[in-house]
DRENDO-1510 file (C-alpha; in Angstrom, 1 decimal, always signed):
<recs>
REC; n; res; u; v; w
REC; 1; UNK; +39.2; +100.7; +102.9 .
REC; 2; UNK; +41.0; +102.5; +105.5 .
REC; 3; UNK; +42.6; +100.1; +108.1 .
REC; 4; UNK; +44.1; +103.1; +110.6 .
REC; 5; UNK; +44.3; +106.2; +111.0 .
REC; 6; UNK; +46.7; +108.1; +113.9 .
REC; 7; UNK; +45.3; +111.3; +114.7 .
REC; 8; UNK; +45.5; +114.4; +117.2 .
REC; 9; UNK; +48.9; +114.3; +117.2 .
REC; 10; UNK; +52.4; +116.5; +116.4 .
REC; 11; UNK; +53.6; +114.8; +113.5 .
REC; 12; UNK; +57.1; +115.1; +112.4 .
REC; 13; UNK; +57.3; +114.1; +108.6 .
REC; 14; UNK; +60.9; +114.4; +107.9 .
REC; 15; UNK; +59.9; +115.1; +104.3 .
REC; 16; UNK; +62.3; +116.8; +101.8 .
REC; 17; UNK; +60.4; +120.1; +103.3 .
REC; 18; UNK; +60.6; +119.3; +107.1 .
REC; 19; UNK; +57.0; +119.6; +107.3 .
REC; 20; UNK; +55.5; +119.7; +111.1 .
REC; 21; UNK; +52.2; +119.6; +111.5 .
REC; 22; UNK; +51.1; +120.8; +115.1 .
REC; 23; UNK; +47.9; +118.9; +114.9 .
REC; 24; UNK; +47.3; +116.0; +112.6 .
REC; 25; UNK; +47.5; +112.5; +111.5 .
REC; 26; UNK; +48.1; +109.5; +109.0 .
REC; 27; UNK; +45.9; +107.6; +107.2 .
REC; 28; UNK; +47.2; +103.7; +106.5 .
REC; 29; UNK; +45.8; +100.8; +103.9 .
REC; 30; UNK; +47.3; +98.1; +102.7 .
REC; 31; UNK; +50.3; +98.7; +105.1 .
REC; 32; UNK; +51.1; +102.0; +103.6 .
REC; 33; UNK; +50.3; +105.5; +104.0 .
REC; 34; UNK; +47.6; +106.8; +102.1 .
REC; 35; UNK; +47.3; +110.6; +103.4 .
REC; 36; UNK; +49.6; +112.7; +106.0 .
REC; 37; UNK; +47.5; +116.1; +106.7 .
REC; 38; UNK; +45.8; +118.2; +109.4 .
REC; 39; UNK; +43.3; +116.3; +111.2 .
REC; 40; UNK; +40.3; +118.5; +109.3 .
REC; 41; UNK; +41.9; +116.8; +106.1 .
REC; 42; UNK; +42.6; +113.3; +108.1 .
REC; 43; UNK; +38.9; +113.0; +109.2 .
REC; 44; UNK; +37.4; +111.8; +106.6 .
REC; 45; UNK; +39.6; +108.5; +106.5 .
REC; 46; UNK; +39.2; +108.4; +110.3 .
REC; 47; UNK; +35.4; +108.0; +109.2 .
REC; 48; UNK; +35.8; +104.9; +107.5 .
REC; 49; UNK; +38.8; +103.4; +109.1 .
REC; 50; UNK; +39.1; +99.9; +110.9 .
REC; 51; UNK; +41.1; +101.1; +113.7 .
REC; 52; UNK; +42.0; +104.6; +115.1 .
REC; 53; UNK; +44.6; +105.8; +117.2 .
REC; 54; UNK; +44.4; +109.2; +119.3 .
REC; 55; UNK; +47.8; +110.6; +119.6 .
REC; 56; UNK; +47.0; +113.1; +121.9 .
REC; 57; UNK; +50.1; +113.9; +123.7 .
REC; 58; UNK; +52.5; +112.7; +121.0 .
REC; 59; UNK; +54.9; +113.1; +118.5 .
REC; 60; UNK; +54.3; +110.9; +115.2 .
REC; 61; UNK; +57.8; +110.9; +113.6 .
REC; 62; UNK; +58.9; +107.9; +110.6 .
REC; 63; UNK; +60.5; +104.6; +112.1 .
REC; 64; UNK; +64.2; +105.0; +112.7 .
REC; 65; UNK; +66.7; +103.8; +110.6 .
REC; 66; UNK; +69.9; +102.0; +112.0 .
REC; 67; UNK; +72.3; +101.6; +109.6 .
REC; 68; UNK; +75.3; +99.9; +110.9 .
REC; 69; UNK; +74.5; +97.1; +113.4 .
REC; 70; UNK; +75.9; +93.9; +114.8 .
REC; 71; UNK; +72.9; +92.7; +116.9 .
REC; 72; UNK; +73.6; +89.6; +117.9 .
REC; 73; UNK; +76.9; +90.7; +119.4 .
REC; 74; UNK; +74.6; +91.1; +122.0 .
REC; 75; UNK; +75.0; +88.1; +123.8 .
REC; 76; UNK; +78.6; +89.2; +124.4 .
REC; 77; UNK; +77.3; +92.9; +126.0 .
REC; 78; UNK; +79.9; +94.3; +127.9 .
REC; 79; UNK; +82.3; +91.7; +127.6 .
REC; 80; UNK; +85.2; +93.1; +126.7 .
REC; 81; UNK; +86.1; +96.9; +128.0 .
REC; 82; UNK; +88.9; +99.1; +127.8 .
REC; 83; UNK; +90.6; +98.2; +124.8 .
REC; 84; UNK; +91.3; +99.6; +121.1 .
REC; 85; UNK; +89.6; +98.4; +118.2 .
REC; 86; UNK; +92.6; +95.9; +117.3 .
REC; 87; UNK; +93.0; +94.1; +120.6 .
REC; 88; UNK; +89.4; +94.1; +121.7 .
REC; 89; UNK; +88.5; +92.2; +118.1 .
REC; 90; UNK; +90.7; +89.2; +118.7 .
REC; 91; UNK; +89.1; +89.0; +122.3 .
REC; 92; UNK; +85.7; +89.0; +120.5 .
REC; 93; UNK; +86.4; +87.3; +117.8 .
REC; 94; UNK; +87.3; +84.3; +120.4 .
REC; 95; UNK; +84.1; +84.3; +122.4 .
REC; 96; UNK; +82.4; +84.6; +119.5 .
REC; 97; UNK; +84.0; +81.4; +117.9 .
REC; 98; UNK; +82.7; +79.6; +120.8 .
REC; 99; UNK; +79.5; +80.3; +121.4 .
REC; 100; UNK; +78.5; +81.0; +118.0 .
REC; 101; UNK; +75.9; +78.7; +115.8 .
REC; 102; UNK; +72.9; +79.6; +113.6 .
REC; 103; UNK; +70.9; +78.6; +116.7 .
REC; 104; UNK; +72.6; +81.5; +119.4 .
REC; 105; UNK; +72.9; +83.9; +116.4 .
REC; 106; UNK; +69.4; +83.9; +116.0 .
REC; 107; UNK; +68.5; +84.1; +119.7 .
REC; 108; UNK; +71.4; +87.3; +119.9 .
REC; 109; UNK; +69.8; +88.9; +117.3 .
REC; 110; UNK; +66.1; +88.5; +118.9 .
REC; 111; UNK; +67.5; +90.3; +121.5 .
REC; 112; UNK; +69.5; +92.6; +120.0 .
REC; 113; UNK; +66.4; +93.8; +117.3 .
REC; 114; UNK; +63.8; +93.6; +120.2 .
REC; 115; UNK; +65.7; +96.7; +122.5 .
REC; 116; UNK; +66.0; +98.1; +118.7 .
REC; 117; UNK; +62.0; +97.5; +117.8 .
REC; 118; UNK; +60.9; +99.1; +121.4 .
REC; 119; UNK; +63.1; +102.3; +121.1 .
REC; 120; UNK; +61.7; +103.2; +117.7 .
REC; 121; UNK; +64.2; +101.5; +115.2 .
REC; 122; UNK; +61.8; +99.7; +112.4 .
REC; 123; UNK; +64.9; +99.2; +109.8 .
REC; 124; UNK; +68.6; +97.9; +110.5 .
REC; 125; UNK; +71.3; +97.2; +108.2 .
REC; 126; UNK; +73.2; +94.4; +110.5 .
REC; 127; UNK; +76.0; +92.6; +109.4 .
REC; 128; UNK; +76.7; +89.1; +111.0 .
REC; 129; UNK; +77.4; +85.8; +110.8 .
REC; 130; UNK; +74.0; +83.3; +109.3 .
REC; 131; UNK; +72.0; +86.3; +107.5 .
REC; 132; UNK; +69.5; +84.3; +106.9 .
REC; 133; UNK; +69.1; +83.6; +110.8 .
REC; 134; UNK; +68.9; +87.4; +111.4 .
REC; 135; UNK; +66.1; +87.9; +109.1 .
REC; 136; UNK; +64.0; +85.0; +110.8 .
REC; 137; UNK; +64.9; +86.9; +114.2 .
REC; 138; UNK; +63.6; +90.1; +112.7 .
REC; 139; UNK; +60.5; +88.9; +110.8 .
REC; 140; UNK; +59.7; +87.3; +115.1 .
REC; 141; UNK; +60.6; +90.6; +116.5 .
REC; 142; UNK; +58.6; +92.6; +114.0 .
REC; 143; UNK; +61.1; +95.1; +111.6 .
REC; 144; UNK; +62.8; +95.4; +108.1 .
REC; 145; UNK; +66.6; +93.8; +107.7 .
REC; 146; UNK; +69.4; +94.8; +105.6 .
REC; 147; UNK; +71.5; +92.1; +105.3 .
REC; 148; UNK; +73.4; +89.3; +103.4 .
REC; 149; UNK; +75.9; +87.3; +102.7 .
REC; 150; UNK; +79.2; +87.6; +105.1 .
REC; 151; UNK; +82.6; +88.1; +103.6 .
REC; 152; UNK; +85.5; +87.1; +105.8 .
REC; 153; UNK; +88.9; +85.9; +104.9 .
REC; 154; UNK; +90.0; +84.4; +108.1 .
REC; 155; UNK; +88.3; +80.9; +109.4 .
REC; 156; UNK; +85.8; +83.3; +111.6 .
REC; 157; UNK; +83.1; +81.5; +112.7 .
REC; 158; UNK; +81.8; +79.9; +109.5 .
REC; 159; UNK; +85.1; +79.2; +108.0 .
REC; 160; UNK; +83.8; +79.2; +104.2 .
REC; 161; UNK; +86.0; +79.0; +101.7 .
REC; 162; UNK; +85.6; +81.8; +99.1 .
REC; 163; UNK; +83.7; +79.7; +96.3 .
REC; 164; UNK; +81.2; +78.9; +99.6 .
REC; 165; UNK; +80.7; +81.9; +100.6 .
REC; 166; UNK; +80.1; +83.6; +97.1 .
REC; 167; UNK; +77.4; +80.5; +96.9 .
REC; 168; UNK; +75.7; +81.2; +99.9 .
REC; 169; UNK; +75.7; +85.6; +98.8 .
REC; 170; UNK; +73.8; +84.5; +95.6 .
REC; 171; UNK; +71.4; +82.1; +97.8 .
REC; 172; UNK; +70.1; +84.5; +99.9 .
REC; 173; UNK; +69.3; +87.0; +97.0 .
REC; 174; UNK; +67.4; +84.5; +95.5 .
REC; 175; UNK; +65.5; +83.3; +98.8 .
REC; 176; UNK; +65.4; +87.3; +100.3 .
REC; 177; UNK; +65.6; +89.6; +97.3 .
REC; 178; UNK; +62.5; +89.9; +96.7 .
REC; 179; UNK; +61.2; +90.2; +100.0 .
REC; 180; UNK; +59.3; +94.2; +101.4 .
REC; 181; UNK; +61.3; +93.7; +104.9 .
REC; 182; UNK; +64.8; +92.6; +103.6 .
REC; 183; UNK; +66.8; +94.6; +101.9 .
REC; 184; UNK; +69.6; +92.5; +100.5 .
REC; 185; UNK; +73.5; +93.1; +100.1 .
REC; 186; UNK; +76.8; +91.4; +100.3 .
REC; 187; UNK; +79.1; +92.5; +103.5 .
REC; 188; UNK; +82.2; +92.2; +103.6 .
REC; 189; UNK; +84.0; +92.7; +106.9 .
REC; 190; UNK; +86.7; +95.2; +105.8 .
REC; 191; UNK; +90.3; +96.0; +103.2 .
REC; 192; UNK; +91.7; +94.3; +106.4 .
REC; 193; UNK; +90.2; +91.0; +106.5 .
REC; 194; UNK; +88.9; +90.2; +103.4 .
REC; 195; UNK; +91.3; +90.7; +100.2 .
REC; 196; UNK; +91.1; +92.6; +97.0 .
REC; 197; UNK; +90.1; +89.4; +94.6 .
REC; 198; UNK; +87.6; +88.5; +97.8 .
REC; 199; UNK; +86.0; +92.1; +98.1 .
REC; 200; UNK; +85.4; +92.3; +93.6 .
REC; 201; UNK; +83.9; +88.9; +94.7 .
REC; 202; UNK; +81.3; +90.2; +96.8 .
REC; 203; UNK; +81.2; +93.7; +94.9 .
REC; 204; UNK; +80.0; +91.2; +92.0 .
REC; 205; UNK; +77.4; +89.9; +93.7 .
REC; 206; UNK; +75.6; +92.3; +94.9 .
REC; 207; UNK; +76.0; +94.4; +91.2 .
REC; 208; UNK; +74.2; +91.8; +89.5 .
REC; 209; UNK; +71.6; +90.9; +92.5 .
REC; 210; UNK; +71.1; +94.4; +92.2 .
REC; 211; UNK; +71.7; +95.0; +95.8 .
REC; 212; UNK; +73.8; +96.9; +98.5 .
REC; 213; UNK; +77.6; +96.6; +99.4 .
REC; 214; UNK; +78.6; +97.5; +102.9 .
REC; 215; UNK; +81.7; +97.5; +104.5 .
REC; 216; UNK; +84.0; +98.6; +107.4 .
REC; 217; UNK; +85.9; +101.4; +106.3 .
REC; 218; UNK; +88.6; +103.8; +107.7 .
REC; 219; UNK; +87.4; +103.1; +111.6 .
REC; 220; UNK; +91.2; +103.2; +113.2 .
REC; 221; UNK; +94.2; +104.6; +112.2 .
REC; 222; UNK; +96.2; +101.4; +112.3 .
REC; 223; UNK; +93.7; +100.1; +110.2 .
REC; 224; UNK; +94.5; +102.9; +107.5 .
REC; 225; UNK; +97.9; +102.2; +108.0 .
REC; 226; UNK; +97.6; +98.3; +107.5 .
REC; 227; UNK; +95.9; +99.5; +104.4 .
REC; 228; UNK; +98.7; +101.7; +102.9 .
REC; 229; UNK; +101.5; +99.1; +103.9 .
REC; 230; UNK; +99.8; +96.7; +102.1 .
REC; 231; UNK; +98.1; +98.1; +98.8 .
REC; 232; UNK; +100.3; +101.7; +99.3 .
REC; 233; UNK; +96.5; +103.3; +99.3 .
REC; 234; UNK; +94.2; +104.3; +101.7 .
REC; 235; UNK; +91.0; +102.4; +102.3 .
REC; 236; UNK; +88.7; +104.4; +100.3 .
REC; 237; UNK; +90.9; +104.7; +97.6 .
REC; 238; UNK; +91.5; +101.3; +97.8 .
REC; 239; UNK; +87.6; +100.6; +97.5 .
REC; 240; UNK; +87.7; +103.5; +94.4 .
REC; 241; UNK; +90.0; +101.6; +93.2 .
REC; 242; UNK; +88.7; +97.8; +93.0 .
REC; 243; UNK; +85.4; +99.7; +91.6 .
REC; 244; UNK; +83.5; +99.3; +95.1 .
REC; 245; UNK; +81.7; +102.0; +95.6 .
REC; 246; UNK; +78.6; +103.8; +94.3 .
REC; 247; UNK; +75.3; +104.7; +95.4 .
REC; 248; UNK; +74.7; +101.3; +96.7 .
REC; 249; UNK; +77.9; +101.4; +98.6 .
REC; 250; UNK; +77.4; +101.7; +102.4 .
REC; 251; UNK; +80.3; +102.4; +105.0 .
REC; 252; UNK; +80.2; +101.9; +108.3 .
REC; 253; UNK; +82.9; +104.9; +110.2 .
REC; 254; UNK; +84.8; +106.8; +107.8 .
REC; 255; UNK; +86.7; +108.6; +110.7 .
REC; 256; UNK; +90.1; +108.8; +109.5 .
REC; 257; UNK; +89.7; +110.1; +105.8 .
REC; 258; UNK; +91.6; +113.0; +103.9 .
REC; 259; UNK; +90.0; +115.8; +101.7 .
REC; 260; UNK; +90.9; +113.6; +98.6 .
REC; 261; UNK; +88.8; +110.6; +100.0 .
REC; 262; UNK; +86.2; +112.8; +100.9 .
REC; 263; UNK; +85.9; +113.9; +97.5 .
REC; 264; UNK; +85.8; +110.5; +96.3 .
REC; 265; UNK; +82.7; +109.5; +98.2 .
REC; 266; UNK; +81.3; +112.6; +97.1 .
REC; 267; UNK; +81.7; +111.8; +93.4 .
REC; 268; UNK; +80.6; +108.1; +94.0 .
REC; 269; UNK; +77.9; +109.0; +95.8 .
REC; 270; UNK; +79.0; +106.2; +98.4 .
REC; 271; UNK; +77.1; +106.5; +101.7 .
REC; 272; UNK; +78.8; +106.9; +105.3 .
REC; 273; UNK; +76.7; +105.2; +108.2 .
REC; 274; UNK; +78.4; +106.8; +111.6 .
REC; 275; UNK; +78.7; +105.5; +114.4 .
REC; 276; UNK; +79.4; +108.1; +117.5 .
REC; 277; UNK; +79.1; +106.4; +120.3 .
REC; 278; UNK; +81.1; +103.5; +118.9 .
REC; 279; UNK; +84.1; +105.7; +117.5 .
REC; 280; UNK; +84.6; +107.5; +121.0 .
REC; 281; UNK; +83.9; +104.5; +123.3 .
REC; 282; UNK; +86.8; +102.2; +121.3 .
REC; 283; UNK; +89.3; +105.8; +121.2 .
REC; 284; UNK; +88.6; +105.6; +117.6 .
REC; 285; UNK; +88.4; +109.0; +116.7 .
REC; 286; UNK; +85.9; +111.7; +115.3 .
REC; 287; UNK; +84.9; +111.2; +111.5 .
REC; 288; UNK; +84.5; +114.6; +109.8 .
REC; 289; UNK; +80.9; +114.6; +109.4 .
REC; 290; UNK; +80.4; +118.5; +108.9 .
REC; 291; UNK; +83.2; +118.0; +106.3 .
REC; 292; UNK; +81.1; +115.0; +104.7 .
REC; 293; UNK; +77.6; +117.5; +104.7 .
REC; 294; UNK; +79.5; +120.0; +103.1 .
REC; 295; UNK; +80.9; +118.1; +100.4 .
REC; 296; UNK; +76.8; +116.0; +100.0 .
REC; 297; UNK; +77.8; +113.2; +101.3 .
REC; 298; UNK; +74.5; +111.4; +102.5 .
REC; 299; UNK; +75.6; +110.6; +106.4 .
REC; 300; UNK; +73.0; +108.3; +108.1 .
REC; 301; UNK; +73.4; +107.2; +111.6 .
REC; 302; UNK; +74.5; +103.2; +113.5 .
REC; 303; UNK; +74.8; +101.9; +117.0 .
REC; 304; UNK; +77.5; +99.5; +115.9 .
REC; 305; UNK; +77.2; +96.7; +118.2 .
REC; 306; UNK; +76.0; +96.0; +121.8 .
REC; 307; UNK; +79.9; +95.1; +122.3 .
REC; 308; UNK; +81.2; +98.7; +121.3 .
REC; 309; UNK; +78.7; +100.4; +123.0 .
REC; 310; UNK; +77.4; +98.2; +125.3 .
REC; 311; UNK; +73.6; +99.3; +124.3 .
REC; 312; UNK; +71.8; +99.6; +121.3 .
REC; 313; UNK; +70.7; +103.4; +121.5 .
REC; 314; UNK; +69.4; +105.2; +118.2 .
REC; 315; UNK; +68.8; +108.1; +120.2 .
REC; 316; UNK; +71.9; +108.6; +122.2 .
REC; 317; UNK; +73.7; +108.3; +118.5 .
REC; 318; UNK; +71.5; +111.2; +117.3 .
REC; 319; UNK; +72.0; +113.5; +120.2 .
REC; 320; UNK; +76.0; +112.6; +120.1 .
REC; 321; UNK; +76.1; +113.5; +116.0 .
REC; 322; UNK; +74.1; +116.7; +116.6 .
REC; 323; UNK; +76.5; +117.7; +119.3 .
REC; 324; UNK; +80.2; +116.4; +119.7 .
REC; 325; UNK; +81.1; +117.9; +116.3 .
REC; 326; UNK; +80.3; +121.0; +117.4 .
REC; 327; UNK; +82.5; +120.7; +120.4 .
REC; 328; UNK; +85.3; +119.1; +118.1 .
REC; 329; UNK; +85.3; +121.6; +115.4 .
REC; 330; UNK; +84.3; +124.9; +117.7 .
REC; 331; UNK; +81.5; +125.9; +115.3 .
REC; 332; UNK; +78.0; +125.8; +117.1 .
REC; 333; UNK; +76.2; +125.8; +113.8 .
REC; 334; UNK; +77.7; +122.9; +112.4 .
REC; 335; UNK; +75.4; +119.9; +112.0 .
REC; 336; UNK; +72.2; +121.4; +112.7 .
REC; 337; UNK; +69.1; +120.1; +114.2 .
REC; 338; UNK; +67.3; +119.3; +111.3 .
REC; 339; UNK; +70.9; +117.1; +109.5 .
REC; 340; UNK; +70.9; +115.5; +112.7 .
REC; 341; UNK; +67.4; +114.3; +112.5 .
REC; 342; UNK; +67.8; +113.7; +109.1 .
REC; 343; UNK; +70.3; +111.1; +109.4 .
REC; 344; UNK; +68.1; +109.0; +111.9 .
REC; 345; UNK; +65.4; +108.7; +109.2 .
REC; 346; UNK; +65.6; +109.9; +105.5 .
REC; 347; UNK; +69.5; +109.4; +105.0 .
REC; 348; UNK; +69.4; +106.2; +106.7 .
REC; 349; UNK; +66.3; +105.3; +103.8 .
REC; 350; UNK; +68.7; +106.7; +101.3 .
REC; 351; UNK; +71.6; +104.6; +102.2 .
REC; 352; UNK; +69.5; +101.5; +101.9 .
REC; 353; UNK; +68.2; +102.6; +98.7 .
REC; 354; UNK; +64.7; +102.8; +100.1 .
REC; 355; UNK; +63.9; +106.5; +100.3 .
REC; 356; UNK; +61.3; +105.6; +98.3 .
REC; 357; UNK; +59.6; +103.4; +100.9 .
REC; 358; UNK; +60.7; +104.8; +103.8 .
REC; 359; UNK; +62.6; +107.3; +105.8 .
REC; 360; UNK; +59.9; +109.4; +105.9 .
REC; 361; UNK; +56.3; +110.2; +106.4 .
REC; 362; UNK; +54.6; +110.8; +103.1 .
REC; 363; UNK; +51.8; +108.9; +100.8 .
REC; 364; UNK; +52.7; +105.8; +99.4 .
REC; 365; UNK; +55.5; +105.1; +102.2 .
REC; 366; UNK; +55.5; +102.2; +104.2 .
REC; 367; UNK; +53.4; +102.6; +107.3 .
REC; 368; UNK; +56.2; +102.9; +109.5 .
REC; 369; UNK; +55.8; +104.6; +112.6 .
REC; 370; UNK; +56.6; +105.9; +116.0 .
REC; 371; UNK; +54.8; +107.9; +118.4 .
REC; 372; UNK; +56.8; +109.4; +121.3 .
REC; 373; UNK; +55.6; +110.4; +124.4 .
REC; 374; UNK; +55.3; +114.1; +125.1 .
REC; 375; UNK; +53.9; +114.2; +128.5 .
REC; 376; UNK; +56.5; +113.9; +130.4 .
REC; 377; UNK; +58.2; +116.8; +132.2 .
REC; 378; UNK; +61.4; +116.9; +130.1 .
REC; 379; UNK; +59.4; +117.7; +127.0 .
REC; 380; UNK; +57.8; +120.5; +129.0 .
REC; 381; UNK; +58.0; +123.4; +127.2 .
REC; 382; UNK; +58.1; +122.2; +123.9 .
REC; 383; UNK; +59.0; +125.2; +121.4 .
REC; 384; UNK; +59.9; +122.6; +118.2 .
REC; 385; UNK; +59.2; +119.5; +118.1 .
REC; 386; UNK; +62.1; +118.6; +115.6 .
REC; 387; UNK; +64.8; +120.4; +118.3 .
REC; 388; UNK; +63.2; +117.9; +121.3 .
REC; 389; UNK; +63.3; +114.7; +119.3 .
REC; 390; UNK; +67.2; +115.5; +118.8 .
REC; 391; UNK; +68.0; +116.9; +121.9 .
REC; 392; UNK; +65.4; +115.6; +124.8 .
REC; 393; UNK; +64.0; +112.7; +123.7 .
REC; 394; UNK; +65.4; +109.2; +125.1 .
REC; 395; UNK; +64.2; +105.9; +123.9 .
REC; 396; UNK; +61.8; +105.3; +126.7 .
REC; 397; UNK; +59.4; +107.9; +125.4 .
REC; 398; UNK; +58.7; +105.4; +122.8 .
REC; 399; UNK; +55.4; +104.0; +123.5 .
REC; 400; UNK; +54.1; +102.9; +120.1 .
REC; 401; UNK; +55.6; +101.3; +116.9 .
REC; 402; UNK; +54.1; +100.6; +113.8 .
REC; 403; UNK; +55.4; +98.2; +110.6 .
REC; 404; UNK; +54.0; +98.5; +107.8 .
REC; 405; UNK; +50.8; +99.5; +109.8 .
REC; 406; UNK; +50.8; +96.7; +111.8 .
REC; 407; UNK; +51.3; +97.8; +115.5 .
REC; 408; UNK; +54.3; +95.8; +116.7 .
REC; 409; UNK; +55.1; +97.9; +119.7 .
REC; 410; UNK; +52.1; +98.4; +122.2 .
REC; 411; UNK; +52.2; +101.0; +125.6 .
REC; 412; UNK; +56.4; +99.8; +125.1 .
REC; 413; UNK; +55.6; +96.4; +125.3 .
REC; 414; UNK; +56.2; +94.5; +121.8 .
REC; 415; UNK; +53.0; +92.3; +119.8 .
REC; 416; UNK; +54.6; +89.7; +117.8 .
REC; 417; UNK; +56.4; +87.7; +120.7 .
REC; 418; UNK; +57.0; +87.8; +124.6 .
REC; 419; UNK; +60.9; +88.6; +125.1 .
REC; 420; UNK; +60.8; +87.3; +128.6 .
REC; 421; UNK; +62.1; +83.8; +127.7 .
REC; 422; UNK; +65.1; +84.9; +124.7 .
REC; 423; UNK; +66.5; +87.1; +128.2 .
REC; 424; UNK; +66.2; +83.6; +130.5 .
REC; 425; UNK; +67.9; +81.6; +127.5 .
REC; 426; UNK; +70.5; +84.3; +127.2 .
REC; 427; UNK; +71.2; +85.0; +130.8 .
REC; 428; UNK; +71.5; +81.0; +131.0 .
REC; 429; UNK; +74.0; +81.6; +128.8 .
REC; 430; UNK; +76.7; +84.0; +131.1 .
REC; 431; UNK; +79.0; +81.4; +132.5 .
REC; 432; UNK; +79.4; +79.9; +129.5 .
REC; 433; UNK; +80.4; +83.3; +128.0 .
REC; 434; UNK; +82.4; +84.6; +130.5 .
REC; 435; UNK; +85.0; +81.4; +130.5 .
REC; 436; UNK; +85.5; +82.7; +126.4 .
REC; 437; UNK; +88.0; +85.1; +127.7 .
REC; 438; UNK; +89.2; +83.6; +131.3 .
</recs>
């Protein structure tokens, strides 16, 4: 049986074709896609479905993919300003130290994954402190989770001792692993905070859970340099060479990385999750992302936190990939509409190793879905849908989102849970903050 079909609609597959359809739908059962077509071939479902949707006046695109994210950072929004990476982490990691429990972690991330969930994001790698708090916030809000077990050589916030923190990897693979909305790795925070011994240690891990690996990598160029004064080798060939990455092997920036370590990831088949808005807001730099599609390199797309770029925009990262490399490198053809688009759904999927469930709209998928709202005089005239999702669209032309077929975003409003009261509890919440850094 049929339990929805979306209909009457532009629908934006982000297949391995690019396949538009000007007028068409999705049939869903048992939370997944059963047909993507023209709505002559998407009637018949429509006939026998539970619910149906008319998407008259909308784009149907795949959920988003975020795949560097630190949601519950969002409690600390707009904190700390003006300040390199280096600095502005100690001030952080102070608040953070205060305020932080598995209790406030969870109600950061609620907040952080509800303004992800309404502006279209259904999947999130996130690393933070109490993983298995950010997946309870997730399952309330109503989207998928990458995440796992923290790996962080100073006290932090947990200050686990390396034995405990190995412990508590392996217990969440065997509580999550097996789960359709968590997709589970070991994170390590960086070469710069956790040590060579520490990263094989959570490299382990996640090799025989058979899950992901991600890590800071190359985001400053003191941290490169910390790197090299230590080891004598740069961060990636530093991670080459403790065996760290492959195609499970996610890293967040990448923006200060030669030829040789380009190559590297290349031949690994490592994954770079960048983060635009991020890298310019903290003076970080421009990673070379044309470089990186030359070479293969599968480039998906994170907000960072809510503390590096004081929101939690998807599509402000896609419209800043698709253009300030461009500007930066003087070639108007480099990362064209459809790589930019790409890396907000399929190569996101990829680089949770999930492109078989999602990333894309196609049978067998997971139902997840957005429809954006065309009707609105910036989307007026619309010559390709695919060059006004990258360039025009802003997150409040998300109206609908769906998980797994389940609609957990409703006329921009979300289903699962009322967000009124996690913004009370963390507005409550300010003073206390604030007199972190007084």
């Amino acid at each position: 049986m049929t339990d929805l079909v979306i209909d009457n609609t532009i629908v934006v597959t982000c297949d391995g074709a690019g396949t538009i359809i000007d007028k068409g739908g999705v049939a869903v059962a048992d939370g997944r896609i059963e047909k993507v077509g023209g709505s002559a071939e998407i009637a018949p479902y429509a006939q026998r479905a539970k619910r149906t949707v008319d998407g008259a006046g909308h784009i149907l695109m795949p959920g988003i993919v975020n795949t560097h994210c630190h949601a519950a950072d969002s409690l600390f929004r707009g904190l700390v300003e003006n300040l390199a990476l280096e600095p502005w982490l100690q001030t952080v990691w102070k608040a953070e130290g205060v305020i932080l429990n598995p209790d406030t972690s969870r109600l950061g991330s609620r907040l952080g994954f509800a303004e992800l969930l309404l502006s279209g994001v259904t999947s999130v790698m996130d690393m933070f402190w109490y993983p298995a708090e950010t997946v309870r916030a997730a399952r309330e809000v109503g989207l998928r989770v990458a995440t796992g077990g923290i790996f962080f050589d100073p006290a932090g916030v947990t200050a686990l001792a390396i034995d405990r923190r190995v412990a508590e990897a392996r217990e969440f693979f065997e509580e999550f692993g097996r789960a359709d909305d968590v997709f589970a790795c070991t994170m390590p925070h960086g070469a710069y905070t956790v040590s060579p011994d520490n990263l094989k240690s959570a490299w382990k891990v996640a090799h025989e859970c058979g899950g992901l690996f991600c890590t800071h990598c190359a985001e400053t160029r003191a941290e490169v340099a910390d790197i090299v004064n230590r080891y004598g080798r740069t961060v990636v060939r530093h991670l080459d060479h403790l065996g760290c990455l492959d195609g499970r092997t996610v890293l967040a920036h990448c923006v200060h990385l030669d030829d040789e370590e380009l190559d590297i990831l290349a031949r690994t088949g490592a994954h770079v999750a960048h983060n635009p808005m991020s890298n310019m807001k903290l003076a970080s730099g421009f990673a070379r992302v044309p470089d990186m599609l030359e070479r293969g390199i599968n480039v998906s797309l994170g907000t960072d936190g809510p503390l590096s770029g004081n929101d939690l925009d998807m599509w402000m990262a896609l419209r800043l990939a698709a253009i300030i490399h461009k500007g930066y490198t003087g070639r108007a053809d480099t990362v064209s509409t459809r790589q930019a688009l790409d890396m907000l759904t399929i190569n996101g999927a990829k680089a949770l190793n999930a492109a078989d469930r999602i990333g894309s709209l196609e049978a067998g998928k997971f139902a997840d879905m957005v429809l954006v709202d065309v009707k609105r005089p910036h989307a007026v005239p619309m010559f390709d849908p695919m060059t006004h999702l990258v360039y025009s669209t802003n997150k409040s032309d998300v109206r609908h989102v769906f998980l797994g077929g389940e609609q957990v975003v409703r006329d921009g409003a979300l289903t699962r849970l009322s967000i009124e009261d996690t913004m009370a509890e963390v507005a409550a919440m300010v003073p206390r903050i604030r007199a972190t850094i007084a």
